[in-house]
ROVEX-719679 format. One record per residue (C-alpha): residue in three letters; z, y, x; residue number from 1. Coordinates in Angstrom, 3 decimals, padded with zeros to 6 digits. Layout:
BEGIN
ALA Z Y X NUM
...
This chain:
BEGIN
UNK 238.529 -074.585 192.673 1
UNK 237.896 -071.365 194.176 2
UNK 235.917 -069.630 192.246 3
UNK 234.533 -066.608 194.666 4
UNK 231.242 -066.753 196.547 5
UNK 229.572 -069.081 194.584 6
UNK 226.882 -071.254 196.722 7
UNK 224.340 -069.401 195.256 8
UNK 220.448 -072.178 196.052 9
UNK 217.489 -070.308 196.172 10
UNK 214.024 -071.543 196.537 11
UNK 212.805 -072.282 200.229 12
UNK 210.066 -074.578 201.195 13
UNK 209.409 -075.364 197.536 14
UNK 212.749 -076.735 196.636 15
UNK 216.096 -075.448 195.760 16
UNK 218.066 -074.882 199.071 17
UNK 221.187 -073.424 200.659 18
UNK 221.111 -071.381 203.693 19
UNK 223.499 -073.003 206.197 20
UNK 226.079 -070.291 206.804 21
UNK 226.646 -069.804 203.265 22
UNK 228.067 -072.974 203.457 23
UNK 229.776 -072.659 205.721 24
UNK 231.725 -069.370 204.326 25
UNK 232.102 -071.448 201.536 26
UNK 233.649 -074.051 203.276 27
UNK 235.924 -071.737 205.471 28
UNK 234.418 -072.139 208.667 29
UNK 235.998 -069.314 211.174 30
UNK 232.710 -068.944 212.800 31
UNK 229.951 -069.696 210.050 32
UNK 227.236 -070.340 212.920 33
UNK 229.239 -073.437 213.935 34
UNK 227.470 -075.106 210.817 35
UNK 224.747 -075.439 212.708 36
UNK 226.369 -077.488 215.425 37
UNK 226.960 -079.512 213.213 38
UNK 223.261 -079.964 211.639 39
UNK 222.029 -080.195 214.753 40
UNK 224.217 -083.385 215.514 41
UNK 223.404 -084.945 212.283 42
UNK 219.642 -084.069 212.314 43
UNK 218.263 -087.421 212.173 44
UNK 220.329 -088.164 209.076 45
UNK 219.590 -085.230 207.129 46
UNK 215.602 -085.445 207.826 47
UNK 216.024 -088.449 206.009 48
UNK 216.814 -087.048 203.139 49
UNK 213.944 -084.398 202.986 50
UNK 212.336 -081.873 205.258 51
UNK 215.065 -079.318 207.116 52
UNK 213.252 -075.712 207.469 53
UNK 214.258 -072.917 209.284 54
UNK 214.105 -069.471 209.740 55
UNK 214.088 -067.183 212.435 56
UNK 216.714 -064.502 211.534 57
UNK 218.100 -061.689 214.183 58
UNK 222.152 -061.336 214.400 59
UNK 224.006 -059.369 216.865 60
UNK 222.215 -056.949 219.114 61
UNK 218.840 -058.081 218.606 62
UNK 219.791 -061.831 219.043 63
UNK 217.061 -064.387 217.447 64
UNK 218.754 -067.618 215.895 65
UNK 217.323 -070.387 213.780 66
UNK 218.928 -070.539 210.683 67
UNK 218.531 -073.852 208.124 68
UNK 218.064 -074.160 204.624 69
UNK 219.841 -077.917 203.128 70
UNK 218.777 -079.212 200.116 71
UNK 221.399 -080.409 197.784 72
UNK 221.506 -083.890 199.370 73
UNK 221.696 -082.187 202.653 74
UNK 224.581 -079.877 201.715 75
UNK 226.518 -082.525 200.591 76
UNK 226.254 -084.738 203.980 77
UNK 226.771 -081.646 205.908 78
UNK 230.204 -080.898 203.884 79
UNK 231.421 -084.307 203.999 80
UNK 230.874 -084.920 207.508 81
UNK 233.007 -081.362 207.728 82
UNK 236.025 -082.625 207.264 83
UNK 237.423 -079.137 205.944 84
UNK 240.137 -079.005 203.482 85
UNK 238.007 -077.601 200.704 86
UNK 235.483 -080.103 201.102 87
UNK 236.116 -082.493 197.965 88
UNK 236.161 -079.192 195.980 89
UNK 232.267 -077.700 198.024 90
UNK 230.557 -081.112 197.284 91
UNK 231.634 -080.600 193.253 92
UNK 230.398 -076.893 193.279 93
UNK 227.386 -077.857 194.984 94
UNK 226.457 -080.807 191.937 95
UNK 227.538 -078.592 189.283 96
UNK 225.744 -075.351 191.357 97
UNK 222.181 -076.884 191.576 98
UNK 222.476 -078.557 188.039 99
UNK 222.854 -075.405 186.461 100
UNK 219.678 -073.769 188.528 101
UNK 217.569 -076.851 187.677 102
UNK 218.642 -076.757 184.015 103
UNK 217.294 -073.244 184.113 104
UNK 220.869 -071.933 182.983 105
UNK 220.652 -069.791 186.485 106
UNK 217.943 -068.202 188.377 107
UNK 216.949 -068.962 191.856 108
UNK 217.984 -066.177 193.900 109
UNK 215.181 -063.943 194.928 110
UNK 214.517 -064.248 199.300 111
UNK 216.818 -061.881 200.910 112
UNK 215.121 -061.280 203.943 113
UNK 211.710 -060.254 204.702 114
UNK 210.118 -063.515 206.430 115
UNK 211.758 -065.693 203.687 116
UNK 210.117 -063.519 200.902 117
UNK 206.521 -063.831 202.983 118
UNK 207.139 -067.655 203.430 119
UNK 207.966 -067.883 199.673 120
UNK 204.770 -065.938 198.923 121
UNK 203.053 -068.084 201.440 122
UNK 203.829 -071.141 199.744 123
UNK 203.394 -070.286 196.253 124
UNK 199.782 -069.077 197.422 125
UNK 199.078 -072.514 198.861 126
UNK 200.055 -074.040 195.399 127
UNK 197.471 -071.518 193.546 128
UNK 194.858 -072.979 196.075 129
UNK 195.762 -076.578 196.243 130
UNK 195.606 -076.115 192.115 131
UNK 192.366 -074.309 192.478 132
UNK 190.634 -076.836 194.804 133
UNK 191.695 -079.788 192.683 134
UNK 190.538 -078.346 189.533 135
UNK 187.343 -077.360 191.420 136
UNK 186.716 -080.978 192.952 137
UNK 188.218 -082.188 189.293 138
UNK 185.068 -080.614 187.483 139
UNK 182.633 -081.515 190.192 140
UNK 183.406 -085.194 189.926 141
UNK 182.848 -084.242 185.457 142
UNK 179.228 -082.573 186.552 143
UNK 178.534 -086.006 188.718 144
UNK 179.473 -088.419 186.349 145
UNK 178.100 -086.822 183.052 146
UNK 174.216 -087.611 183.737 147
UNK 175.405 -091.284 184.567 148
UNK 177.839 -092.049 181.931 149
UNK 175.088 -090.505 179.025 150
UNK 172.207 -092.804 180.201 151
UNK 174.790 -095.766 180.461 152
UNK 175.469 -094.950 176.840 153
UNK 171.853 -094.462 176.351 154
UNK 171.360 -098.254 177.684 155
UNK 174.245 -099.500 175.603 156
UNK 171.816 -098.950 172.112 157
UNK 168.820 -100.394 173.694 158
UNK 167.769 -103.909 172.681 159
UNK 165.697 -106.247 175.362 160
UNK 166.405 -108.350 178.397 161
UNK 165.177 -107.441 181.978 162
UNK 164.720 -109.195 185.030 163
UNK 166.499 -109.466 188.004 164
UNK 163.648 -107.167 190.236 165
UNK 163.464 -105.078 187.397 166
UNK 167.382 -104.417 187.009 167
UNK 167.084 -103.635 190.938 168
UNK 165.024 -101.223 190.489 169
UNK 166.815 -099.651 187.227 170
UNK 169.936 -099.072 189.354 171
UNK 168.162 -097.658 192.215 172
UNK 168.985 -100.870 194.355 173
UNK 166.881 -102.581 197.071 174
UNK 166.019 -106.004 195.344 175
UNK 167.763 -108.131 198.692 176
UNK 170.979 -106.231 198.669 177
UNK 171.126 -106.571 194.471 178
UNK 170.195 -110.714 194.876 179
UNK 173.142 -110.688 197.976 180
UNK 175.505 -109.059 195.428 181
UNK 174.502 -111.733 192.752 182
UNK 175.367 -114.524 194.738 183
UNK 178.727 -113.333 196.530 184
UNK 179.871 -111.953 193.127 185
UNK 179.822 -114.861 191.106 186
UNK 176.599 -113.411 189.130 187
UNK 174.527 -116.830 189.742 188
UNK 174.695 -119.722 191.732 189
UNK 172.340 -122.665 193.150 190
UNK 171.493 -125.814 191.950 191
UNK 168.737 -127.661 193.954 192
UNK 165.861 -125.019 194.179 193
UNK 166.895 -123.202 191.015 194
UNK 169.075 -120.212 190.452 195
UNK 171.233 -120.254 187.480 196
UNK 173.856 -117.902 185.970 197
UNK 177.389 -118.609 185.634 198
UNK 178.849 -119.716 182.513 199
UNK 181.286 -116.739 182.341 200
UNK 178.700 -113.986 182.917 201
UNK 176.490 -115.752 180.080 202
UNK 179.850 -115.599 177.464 203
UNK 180.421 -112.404 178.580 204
UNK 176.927 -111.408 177.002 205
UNK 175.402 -110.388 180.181 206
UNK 173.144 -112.910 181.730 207
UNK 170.775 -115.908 180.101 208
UNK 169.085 -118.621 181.403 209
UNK 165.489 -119.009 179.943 210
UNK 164.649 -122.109 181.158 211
UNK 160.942 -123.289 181.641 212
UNK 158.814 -126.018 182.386 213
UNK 155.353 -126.304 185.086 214
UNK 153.915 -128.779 186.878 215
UNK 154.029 -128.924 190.605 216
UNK 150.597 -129.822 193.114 217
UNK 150.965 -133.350 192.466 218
UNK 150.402 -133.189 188.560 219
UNK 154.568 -133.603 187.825 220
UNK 156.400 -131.792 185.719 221
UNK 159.466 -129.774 186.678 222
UNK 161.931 -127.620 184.976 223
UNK 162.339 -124.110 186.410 224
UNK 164.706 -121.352 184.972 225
UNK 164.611 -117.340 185.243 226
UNK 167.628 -115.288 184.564 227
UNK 167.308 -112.407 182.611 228
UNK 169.875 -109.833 182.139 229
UNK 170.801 -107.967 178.755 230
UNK 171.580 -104.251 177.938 231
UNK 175.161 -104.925 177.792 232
UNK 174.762 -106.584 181.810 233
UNK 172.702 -104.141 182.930 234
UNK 175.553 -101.399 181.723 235
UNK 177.471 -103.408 183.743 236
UNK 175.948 -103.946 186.781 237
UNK 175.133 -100.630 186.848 238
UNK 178.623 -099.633 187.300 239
UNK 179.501 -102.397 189.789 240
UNK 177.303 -102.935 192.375 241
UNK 178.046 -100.820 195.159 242
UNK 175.289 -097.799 195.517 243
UNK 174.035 -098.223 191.701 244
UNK 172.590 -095.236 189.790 245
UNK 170.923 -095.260 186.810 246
UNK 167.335 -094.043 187.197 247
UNK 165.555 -091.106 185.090 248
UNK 162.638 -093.226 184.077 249
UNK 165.265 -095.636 182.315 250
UNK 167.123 -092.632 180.382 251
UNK 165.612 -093.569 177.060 252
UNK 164.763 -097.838 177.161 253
UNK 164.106 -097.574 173.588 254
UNK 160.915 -096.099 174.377 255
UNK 160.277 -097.139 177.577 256
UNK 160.700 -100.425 178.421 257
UNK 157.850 -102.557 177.891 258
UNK 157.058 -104.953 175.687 259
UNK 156.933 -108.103 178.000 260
UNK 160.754 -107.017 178.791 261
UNK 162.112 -107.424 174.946 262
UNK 164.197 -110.172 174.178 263
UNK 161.829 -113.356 173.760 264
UNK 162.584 -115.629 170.467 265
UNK 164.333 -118.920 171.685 266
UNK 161.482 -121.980 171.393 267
UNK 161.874 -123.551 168.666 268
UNK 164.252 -127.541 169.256 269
């Protein structure tokens, strides 16, 4: 293999590239800009395999030309579909070129020109600001959650039970839209006139039914049932019903939820 001239990538566009008439020195074109021809015809294909920049570059007297950079896939389509004698040999030197810049073993070259060294600094400035904004919007998202997540784990010690319009009002939701969410989210369900909650939300140590009895009008006796919900589902609903927030007057329940809301002792069978 020839061993003069070495395709030499540098970095363009945030990748390792080759400028198209180096290539095409390399692969013994008469007229280097001819490569381009040949891009051009093959565009489709090689924008398939990653973005194709240019650069505006002045040849001649004062002639402007576009000039590509190929990425290593690109290079390698672009020498096969040259059908030069050296090709077989190009496509190895390309592999074995860009290996050995990725592998650190050589260094990019440094932009030759002065509108590739201002798009180089251009992009590497974007990257410092793209890196900047996400670590901004990173810690913002911290700051937001913080308050939240401490008066979740706040909750998490309390002992008691709560009810449903009291929960609504704990998460900062309007009582309707937390009862809607209840029943379309398989929270509790409907038998006859009374509401009950499901079997899985009750294992799961969030919900209880507390049944009770009273007596309607007519002197009969019915059996009635409120839901209450524990510290362990109010965590939870807390963190899945669209909207929640945890208010500031529950930040401590130890102290501040009342009596009447503690646990009640299971009657006696």
């Amino acid at each position: 293999m020839m061993t003069q001239n070495l395709i030499t990538p540098e970095m363009h566009d945030g990748e390792l590239r080759i400028l198209d008439t180096d290539l095409a020195v390399r692969l013994g074109f008469a007229q280097p800009r001819d490569i381009r021809k040949l891009i051009a015809r093959h565009g489709g294909a090689l924008l398939q395999m990653g973005t194709l920049p240019t650069e505006e570059m002045t040849v001649g007297k004062g002639q402007k030309v576009e000039a590509y950079y190929l990425n290593r896939k690109q290079a390698i389509f672009i020498t096969a579909k040259s059908e030069t004698a050296t090709a077989t040999d190009i496509t190895i030197e390309i592999i074995e070129r860009f290996d050995a810049y990725e592998r650190g073993e050589v260094q990019p070259a440094i932009p030759q020109t002065y509108a590739a060294a201002l798009l180089e600094a251009g992009r590497l400035a974007a990257e410092k600001d793209q890196i900047e904004a996400a670590r901004a919007a990173a810690q913002a998202r911290v700051e937001e959650l913080e308050p939240k997540a401490e008066a979740l784990a706040r909750i998490s010690f309390a002992e008691g039970e709560f009810g449903l319009q009291e929960v609504a009002k704990m998460i900062q939701v309007k009582p309707g839209k937390f009862m809607d969410f209840l029943d379309t989210h398989r929270w509790r369900f409907a038998r006859g006139k009374v509401k009950l909650a499901y079997q899985d939300k009750i294992d799961a140590g969030y919900l209880r039914n507390k049944p009770y009895t009273y007596r309607d009008s007519n002197g009969e006796e019915h059996v009635g049932n409120t839901i209450r919900v524990t510290t362990k589902g109010l965590v939870k609903l807390a963190q899945v019903v669209p909207g929640a927030s945890i208010a500031s007057e529950v930040a401590d329940l130890k102290e501040k939820v009342p009596a009447n809301f503690r646990k009640a002792p299971e009657p006696a069978s």
